[in-house]
GUDREN-183072 format. One line per 5 residues: number of its first residue (from 0); their letters; for each residue x, y, z of C-alpha. Coordinates in nm, 3 decimals, decimal comma. Each point is the difference from the previous one (the first is absolute). Layout:
NUM	a	X:Y:Z ~ ...
END
This chain:
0	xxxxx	0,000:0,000:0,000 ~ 0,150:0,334:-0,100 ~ -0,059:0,310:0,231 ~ -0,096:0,358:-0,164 ~ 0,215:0,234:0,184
5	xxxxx	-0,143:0,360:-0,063 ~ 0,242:0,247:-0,209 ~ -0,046:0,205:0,338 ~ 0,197:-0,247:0,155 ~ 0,211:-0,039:-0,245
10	xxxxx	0,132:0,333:-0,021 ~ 0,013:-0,022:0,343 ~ 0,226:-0,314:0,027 ~ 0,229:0,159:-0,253 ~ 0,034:0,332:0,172
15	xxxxx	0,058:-0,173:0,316 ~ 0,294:-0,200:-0,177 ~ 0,136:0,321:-0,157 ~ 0,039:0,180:0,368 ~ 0,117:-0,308:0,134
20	xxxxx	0,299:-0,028:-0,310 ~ 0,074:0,356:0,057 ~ -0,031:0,077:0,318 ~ 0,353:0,169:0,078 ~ -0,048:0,205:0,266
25	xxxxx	-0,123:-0,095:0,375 ~ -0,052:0,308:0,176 ~ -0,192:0,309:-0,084 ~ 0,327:0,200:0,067 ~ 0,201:-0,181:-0,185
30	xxxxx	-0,292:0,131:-0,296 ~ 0,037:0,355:0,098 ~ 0,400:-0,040:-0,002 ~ -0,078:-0,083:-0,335 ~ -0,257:0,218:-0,148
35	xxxxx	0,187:0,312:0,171 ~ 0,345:-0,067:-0,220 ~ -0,177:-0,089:-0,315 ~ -0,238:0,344:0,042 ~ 0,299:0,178:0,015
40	xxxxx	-0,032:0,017:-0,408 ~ -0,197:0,118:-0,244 ~ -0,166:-0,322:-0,034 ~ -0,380:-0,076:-0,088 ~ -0,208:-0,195:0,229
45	xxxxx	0,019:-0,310:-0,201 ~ 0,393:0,042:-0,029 ~ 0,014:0,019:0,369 ~ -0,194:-0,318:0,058 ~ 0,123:-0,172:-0,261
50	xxxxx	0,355:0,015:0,148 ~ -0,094:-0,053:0,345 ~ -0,155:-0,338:-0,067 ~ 0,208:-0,089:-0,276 ~ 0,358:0,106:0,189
55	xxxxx	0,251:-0,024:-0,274 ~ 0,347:-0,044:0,093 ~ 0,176:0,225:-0,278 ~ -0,093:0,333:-0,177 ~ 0,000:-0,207:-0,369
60	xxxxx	-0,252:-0,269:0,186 ~ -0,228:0,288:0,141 ~ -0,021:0,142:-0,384 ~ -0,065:-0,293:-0,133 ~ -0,265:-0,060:0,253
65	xxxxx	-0,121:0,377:-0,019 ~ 0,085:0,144:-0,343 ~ -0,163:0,335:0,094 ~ 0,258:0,058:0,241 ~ 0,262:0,045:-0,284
70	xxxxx	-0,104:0,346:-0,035 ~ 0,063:0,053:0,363 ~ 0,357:-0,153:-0,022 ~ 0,147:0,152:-0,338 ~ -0,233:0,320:-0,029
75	xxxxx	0,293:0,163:-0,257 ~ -0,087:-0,250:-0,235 ~ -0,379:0,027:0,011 ~ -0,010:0,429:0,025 ~ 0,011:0,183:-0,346
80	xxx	0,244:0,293:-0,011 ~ -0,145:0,297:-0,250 ~ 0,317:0,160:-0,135
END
């Protein structure tokens, strides 16, 4: 006999799994630690998070987990000069 699980529960399994995979940090301060250094630049609100939970170990890993932060880190090449 095979037993209908509702997509509900479903989602709910697999969001459960997802915090429980990535689940770095143990203490809320440990969170604001975080979230005070990375606000410390210009970065949007998905940037910011995206970091946080992600925590890449090297500037080239954080790009390639973030492109958008590219601009942030080599602005001279992404600024147009009128002569």
């Amino acid at each position: 006999m095979r037993l209908c699980i509702p997509f509900s529960c479903r989602v709910f399994e697999k969001s459960l799994q997802y915090v429980k995979r990535f689940n770095r940090y143990k203490n809320p301060d440990a969170v604001r630690q975080v979230r005070e250094i990375l606000s410390r630049y210009e970065l949007a609100e998905f940037e910011l998070c995206a970091l946080g939970n992600l925590c890449p170990e090297t500037l080239e890993e954080a790009i390639a987990m973030v492109p958008s932060i590219k601009v942030l880190v080599f602005p001279s090449q992404y600024t147009h000069h009128e002569n």
